[in-house]
C-alpha positions as CSV (number, residue, x, y, z in Angstrom):
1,X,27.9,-16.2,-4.6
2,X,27.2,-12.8,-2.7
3,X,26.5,-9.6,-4.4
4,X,26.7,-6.4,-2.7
5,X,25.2,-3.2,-2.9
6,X,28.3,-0.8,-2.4
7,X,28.8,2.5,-2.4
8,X,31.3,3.6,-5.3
9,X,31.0,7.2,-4.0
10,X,30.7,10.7,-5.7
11,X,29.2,9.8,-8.6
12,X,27.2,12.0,-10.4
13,X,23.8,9.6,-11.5
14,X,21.9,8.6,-14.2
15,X,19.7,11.1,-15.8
16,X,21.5,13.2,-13.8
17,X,21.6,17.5,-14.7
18,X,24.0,19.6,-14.5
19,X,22.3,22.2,-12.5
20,X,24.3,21.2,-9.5
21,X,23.7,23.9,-7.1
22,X,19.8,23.4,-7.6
23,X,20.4,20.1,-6.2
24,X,22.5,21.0,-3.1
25,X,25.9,20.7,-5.1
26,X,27.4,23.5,-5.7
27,X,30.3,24.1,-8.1
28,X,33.2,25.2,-5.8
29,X,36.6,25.5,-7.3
30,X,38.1,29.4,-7.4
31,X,39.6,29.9,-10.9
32,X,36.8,28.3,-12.8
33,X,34.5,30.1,-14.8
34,X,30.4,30.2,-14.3
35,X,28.7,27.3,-14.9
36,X,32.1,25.2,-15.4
37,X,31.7,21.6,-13.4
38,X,35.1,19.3,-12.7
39,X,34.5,15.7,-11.9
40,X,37.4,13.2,-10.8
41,X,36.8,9.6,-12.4
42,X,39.2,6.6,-11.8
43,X,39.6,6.3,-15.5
44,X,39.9,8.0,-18.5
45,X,37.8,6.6,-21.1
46,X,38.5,3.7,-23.4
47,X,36.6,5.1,-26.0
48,X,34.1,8.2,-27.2
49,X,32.1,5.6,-29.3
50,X,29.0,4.9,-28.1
51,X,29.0,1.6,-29.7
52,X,32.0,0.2,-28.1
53,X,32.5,0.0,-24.7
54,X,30.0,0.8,-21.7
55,X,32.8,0.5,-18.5
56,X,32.0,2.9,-16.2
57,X,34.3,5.8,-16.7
58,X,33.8,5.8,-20.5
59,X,30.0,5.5,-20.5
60,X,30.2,9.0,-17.6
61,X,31.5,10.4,-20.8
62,X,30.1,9.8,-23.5
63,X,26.5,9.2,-22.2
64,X,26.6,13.3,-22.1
65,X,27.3,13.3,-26.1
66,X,24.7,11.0,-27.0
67,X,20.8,11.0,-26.8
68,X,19.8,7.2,-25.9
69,X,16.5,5.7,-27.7
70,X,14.5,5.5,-23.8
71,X,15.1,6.6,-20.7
72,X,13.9,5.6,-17.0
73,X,12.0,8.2,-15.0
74,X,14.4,8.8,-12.3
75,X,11.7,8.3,-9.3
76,X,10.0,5.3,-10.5
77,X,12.7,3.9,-12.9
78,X,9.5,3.0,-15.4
79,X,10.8,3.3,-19.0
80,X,9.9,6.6,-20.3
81,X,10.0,8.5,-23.7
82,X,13.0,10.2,-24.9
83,X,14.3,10.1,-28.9
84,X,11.3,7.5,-29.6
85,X,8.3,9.2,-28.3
86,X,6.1,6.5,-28.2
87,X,6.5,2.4,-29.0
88,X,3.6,-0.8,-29.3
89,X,4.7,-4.1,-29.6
90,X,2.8,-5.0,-32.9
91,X,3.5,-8.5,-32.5
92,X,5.1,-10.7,-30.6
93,X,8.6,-10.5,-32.2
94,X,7.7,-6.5,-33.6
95,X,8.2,-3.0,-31.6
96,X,7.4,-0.2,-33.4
97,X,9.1,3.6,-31.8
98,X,8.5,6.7,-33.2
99,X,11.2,9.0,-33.3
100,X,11.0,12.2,-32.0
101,X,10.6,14.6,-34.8
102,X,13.0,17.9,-34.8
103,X,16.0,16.2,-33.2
104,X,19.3,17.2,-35.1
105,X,23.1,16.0,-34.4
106,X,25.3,18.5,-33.1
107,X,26.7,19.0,-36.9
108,X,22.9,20.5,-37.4
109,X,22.1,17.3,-39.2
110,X,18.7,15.6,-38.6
111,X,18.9,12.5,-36.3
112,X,16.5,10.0,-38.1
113,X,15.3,6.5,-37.6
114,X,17.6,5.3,-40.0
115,X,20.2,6.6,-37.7
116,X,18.7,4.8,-35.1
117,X,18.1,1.3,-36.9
118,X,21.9,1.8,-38.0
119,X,23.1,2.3,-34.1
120,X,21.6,-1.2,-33.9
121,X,22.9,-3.2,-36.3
122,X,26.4,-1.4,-36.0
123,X,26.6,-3.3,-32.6
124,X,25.0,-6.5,-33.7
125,X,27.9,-6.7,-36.3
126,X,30.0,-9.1,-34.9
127,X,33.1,-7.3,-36.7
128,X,32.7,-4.1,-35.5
129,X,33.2,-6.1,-31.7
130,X,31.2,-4.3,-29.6
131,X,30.9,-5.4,-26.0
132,X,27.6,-4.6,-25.8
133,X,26.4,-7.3,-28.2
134,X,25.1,-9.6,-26.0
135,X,22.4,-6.7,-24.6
136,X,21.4,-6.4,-27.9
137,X,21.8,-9.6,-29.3
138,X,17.6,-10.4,-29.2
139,X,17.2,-8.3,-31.5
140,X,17.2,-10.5,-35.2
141,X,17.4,-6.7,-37.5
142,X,16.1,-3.4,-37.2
143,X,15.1,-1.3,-40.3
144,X,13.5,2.2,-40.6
145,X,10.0,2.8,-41.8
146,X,9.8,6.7,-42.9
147,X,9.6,8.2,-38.8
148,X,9.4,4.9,-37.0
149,X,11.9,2.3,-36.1
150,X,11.1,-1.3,-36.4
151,X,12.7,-3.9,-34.3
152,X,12.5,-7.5,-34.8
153,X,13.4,-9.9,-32.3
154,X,14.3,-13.6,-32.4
155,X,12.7,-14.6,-29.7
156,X,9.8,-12.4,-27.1
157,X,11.8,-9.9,-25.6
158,X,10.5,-8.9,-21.9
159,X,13.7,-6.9,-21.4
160,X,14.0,-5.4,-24.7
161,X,12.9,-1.7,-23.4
162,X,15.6,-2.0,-20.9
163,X,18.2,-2.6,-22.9
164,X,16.8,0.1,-25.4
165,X,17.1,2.9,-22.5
166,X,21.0,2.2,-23.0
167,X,21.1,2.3,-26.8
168,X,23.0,6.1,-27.6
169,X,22.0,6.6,-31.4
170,X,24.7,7.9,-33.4
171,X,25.1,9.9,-37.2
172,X,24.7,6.9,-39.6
173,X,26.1,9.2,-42.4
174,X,28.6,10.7,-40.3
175,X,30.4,7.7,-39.0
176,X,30.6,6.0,-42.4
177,X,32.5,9.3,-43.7
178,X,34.8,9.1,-41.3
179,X,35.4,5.7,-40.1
180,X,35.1,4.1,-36.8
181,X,38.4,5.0,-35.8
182,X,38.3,8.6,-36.2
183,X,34.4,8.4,-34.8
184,X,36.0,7.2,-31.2
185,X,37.8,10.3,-30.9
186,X,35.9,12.8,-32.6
187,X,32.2,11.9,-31.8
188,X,29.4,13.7,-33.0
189,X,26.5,12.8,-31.2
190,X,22.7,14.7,-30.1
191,X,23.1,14.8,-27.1
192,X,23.6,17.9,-24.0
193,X,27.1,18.5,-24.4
194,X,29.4,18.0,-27.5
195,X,33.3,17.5,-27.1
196,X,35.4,20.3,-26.9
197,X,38.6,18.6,-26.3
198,X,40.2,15.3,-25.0
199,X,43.5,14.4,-24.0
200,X,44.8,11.0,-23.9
201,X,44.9,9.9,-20.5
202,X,44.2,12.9,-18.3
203,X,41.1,15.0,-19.1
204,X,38.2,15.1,-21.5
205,X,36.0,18.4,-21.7
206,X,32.4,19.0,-22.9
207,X,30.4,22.0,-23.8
208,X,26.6,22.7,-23.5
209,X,25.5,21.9,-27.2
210,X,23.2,24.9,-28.4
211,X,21.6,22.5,-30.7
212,X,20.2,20.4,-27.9
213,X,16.3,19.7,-28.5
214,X,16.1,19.3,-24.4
215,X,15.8,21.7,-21.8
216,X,18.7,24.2,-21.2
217,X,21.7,23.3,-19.2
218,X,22.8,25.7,-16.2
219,X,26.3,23.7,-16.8
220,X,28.6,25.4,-19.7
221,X,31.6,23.1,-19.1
222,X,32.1,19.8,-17.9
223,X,35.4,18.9,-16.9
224,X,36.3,15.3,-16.5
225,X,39.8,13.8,-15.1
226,X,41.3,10.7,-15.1
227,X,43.0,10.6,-11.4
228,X,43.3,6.6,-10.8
229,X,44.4,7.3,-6.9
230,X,41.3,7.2,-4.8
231,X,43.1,9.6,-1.9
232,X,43.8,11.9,-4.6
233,X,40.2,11.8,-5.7
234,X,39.4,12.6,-2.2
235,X,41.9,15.2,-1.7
236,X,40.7,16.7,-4.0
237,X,36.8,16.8,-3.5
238,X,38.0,18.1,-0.3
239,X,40.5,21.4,-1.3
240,X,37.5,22.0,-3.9
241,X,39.6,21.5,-7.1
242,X,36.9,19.4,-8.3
243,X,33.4,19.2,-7.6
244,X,32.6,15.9,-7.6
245,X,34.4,12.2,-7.6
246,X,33.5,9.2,-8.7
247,X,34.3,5.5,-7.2
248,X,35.4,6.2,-3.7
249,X,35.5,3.3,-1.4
250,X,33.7,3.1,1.9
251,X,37.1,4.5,3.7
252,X,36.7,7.5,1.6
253,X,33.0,7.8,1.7
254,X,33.0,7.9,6.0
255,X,36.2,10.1,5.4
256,X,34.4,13.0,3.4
257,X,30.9,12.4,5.5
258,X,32.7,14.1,8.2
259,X,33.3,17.0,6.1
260,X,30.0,19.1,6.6
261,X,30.4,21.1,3.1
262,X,30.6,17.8,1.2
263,X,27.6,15.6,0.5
264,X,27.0,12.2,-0.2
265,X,23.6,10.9,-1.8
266,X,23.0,7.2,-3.0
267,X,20.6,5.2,-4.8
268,X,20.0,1.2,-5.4
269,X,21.2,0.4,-8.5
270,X,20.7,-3.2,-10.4
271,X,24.6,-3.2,-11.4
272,X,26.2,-6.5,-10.7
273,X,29.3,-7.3,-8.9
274,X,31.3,-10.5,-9.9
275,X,34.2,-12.3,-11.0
276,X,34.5,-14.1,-14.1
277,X,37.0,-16.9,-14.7
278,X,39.1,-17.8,-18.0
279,X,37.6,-21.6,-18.7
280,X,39.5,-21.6,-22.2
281,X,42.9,-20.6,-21.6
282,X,42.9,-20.6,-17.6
283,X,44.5,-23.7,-16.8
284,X,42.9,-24.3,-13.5
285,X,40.2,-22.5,-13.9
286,X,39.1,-24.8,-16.8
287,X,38.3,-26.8,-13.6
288,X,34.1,-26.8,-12.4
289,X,35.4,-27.7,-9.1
290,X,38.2,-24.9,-9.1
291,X,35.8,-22.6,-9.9
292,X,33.5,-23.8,-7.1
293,X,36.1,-23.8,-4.8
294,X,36.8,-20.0,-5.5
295,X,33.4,-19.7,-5.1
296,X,33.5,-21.2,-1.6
297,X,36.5,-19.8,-0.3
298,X,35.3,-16.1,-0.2
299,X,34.4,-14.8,2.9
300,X,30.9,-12.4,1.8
301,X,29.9,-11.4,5.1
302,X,33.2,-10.3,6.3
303,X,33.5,-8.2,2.9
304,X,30.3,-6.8,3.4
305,X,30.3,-6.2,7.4
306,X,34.4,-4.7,7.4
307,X,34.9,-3.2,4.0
308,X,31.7,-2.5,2.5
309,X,30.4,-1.4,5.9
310,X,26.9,-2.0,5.0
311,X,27.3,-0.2,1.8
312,X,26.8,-3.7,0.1
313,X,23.9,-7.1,0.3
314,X,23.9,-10.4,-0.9
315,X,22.0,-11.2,-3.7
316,X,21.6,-15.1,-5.2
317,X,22.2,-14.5,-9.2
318,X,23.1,-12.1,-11.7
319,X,20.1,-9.8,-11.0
320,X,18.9,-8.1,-8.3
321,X,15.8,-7.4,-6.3
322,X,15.3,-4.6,-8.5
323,X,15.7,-6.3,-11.9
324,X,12.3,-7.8,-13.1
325,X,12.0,-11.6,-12.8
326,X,14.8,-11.4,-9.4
327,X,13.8,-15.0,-7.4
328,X,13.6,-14.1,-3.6
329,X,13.5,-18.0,-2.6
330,X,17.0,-19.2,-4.6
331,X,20.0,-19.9,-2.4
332,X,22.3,-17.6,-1.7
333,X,26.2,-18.6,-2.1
334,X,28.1,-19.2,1.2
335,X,31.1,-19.3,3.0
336,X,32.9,-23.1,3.1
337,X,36.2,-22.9,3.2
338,X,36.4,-26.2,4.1
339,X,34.6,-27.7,1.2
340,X,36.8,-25.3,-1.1
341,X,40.1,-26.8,0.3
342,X,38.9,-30.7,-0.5
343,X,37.4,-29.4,-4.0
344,X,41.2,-28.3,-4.6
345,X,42.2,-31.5,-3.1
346,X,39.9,-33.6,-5.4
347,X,41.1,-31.3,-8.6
348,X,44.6,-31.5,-7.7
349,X,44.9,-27.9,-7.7
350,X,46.4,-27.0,-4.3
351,X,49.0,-24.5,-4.7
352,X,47.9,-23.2,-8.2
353,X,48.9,-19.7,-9.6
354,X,46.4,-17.5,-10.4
355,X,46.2,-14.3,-11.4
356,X,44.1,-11.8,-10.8
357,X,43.8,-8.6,-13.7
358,X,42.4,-5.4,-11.9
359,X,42.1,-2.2,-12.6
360,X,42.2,1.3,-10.9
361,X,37.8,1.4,-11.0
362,X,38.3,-1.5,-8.6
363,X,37.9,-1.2,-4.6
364,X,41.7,-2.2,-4.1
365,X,40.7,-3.6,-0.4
366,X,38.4,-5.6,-2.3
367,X,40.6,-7.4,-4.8
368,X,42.9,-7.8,-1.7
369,X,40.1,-9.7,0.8
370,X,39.6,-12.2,-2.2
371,X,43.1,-12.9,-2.9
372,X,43.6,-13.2,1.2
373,X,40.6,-15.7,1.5
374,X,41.8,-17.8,-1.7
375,X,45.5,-18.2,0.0
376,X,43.6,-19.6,2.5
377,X,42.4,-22.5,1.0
378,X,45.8,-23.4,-0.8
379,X,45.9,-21.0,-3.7
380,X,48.2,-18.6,-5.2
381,X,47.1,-15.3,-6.5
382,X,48.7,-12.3,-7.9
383,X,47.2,-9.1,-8.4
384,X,48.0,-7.4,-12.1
385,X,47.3,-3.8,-12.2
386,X,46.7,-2.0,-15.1
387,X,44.8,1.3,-16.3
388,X,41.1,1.4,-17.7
389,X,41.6,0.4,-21.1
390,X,44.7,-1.7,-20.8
391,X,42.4,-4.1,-18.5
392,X,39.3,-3.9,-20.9
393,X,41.8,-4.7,-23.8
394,X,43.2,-7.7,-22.2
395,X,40.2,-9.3,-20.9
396,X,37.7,-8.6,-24.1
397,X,40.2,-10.6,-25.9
398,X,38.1,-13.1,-28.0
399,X,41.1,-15.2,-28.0
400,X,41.1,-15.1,-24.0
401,X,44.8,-14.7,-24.0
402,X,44.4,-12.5,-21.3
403,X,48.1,-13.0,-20.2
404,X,51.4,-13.7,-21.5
405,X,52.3,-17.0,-23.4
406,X,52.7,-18.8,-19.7
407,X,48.8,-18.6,-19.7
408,X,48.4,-18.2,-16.0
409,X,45.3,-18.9,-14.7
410,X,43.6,-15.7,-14.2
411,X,40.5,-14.3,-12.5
412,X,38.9,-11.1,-13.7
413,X,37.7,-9.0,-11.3
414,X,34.5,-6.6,-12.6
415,X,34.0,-4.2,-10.6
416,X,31.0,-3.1,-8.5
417,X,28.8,-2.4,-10.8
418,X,26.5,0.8,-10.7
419,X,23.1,1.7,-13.0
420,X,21.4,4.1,-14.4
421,X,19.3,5.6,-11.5
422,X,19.8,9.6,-10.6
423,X,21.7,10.0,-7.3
424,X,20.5,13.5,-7.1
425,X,17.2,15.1,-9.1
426,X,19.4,16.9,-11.4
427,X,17.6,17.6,-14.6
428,X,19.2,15.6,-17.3
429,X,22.0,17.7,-18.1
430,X,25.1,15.5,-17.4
431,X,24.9,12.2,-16.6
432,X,27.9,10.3,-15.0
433,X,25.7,6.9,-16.1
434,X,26.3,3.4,-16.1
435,X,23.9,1.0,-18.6
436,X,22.1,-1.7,-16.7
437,X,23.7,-5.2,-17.3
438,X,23.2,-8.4,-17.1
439,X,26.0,-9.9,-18.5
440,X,25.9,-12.3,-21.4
441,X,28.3,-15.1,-23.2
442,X,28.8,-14.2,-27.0
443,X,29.3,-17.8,-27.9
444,X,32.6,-17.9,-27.4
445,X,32.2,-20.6,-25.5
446,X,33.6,-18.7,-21.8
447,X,31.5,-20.4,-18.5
448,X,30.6,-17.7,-16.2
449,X,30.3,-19.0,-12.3
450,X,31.0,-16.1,-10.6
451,X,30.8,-14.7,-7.1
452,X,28.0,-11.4,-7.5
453,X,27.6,-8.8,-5.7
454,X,24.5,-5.5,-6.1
455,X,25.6,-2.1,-5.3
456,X,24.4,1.5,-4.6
457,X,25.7,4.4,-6.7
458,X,26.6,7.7,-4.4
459,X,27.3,10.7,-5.1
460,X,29.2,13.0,-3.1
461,X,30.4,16.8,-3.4
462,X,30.4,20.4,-2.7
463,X,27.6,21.6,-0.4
464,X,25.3,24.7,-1.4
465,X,25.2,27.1,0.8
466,X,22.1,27.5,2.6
467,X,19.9,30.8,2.5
């Protein structure tokens, strides 16, 4: 099916610094301190472990804690040095990184490449349940050999270095003290900023970390807060009680474009857009030729041409022309609602419930187009609404009860996806980031035919004034 590129606006990028106003943002808000930065996200996060989760508003976060293994030059999105200075591939299942020597955690401890070969193998341990596991899952073990890292893959790996420029390494000895639980909340990571102070559904604030091994901030305090109402996002971007926003919709973009002290900058991302259908529990979604029809029922160019607004492009699988590998010369998915109504007919699936779980990170007109275009061709949908975590909770089930006993037939609704590419040529300060992905099965057995979509990530907020 259709990806599109899309504009999930005000989002502050990749590698991206928090020397706003030396990239044309300037922090605006009376009443804040120097050097004090306030973003609105859609979200608050699900979690401050690295580890865990990698949604959108929890990987803004945390991404700022954390020092990742690689990182991609912003301009030429090549794979670059940043806790492992250098790597070879020694053979064709070995990489060898050295790590960067100096590098402490913000607790003053050294970061080591036992730390590093632990963050590995803490994901790749199915108990632990991380939802990254499938990125990493190449990967057959990874040890420490005195300042290097060794990885060993099952298989060759051409994507292994991507993957890597997501890995944040955490305190190996830290985290086992503690526990996982009290690591979520309490991180303790190498990164720019540590945490100062998080509370539970509305903000989370960082401070520069004087231990930091990179170049010096000009941001002090970053402010982030959870404000799911995308006209309150807006609102607020536009009074100046925040700097910047996150995952605005094309309404909102066009709506602050107007403003001339606001600012909007974008950049092609190889995030994927999709949905993704229960086919253990879903009733009739267990269906191929349900699932097809879903497929076949969505209108793409209407979404892209009259909500996306050109803010979004098709795309023929789960990469995009970006991603290494990306086939210009497959098909792309199309429009048949015809085909999708004798499909039904065939499956005996006219007039089925479905339900669709969504969450506030979700274009709302979006999730409303599809459920139009499947009542069209003889299907019932009903949107469920839930915050952040909620959602991730009910959907990462590894039962797939993602409902109530009735086991409804549901479709989950990812949202446009963003990556990790620099709206703005911040240095790399604070980094509102999201991990390239192309999404994987765990073996639990869950088919994945899903209507895709590539997106842009943009960034919009306060002006600089110019000399």
């Amino acid at each position: 099916m259709n990806r599109r590129r899309f504009r999930a606006a005000l989002l502050l990028a990749t590698a991206l610094a928090l020397g706003a106003a030396s990239c044309g943002i300037q922090p605006a808000s009376a009443g804040r301190g120097p050097g004090t930065i306030t973003i609105d996200t859609a979200n608050y996060p699900s979690t401050l472990d690295p580890g865990k989760q990698y949604d959108t508003d929890t990987y803004s976060v945390y991404r700022n804690i954390f020092d990742q293994l690689l990182r991609r030059n912003p301009k030429t999105n090549a794979v670059v040095p940043w806790l492992a200075t250098k790597w070879q591939q020694t053979d064709p299942l070995t990489w060898r990184f050295t790590m960067r020597p100096g590098v402490t955690f913000s607790d003053g401890s050294p970061l080591t490449a036992e730390d590093a070969a632990y963050s590995i193998s803490r994901i790749l341990d199915k108990k632990f349940g991380s939802q990254q596991y499938a990125n990493f899952s190449v990967i057959d073990k990874a040890t420490a050999d005195g300042g290097d890292l060794v990885v060993h893959t099952s298989v060759p790996s051409p994507t292994l270095l991507s993957y890597l420029t997501t890995l944040s390494v955490v305190p190996k000895a830290y985290v086992q003290r503690v526990g996982d639980k009290q690591f979520a909340v309490k991180p303790i990571g190498s990164g720019p900023f540590v945490l100062q102070s998080a509370t539970a559904g509305s903000e989370v604030v960082l401070t520069a970390n004087p231990k930091w091994w990179g170049p010096p901030t000009q941001i002090r305090t970053a402010v982030f807060r959870a404000v799911p109402n995308v006209a309150s996002r807006v609102a607020d971007l536009q009074s100046r009680k925040v700097d910047l926003a996150t995952t605005l919709t094309p309404d909102a973009a066009d709506q602050i474009r107007r403003d001339p002290t606001l600012a909007i900058l974008s950049t092609p991302t190889e995030r994927v857009a999709y949905l993704a259908y229960n086919t253990i529990k879903g009733g009739a979604t267990n269906d191929p030729r349900v699932r097809k029809a879903i497929a076949e029922a969505i209108d793409y160019d209407a979404l892209i041409k009259n909500l996306q607004r050109g803010y979004a492009k098709p795309i023929n699988s789960m990469a995009t022309p970006l991603a290494f590998g990306y086939d210009k010369s497959l098909p792309d998915n199309h429009h048949d609602p015809e085909d999708a109504k004798k499909l039904l007919q065939q499956a005996r699936a006219v007039g089925a419930k479905l339900v669709m779980a969504t969450s506030p990170s979700f274009d709302p007109q979006v999730v409303q187009a599809i459920q139009g275009d499947l009542a069209a061709v003889g299907l019932q949908v009903e949107i469920q609404n839930s915050d952040q975590a909620t959602y991730l909770k009910k959907v990462q089930d590894p039962a797939h009860e993602w409902l109530d006993p009735l086991r409804q037939v549901v479709v989950l609704v990812p949202r446009l996806r963003r990556r990790d590419l620099p709206a703005v040529p911040h240095r790399r300060d604070l980094e509102l980031l999201q991990q390239p992905r192309l999404r994987q099965d765990r073996g639990t057995g869950a088919r994945d035919d899903r209507p895709r979509a590539a997106d842009q990530v943009v960034l919009a907020g306060v002006r600089a004034a110019q000399p």
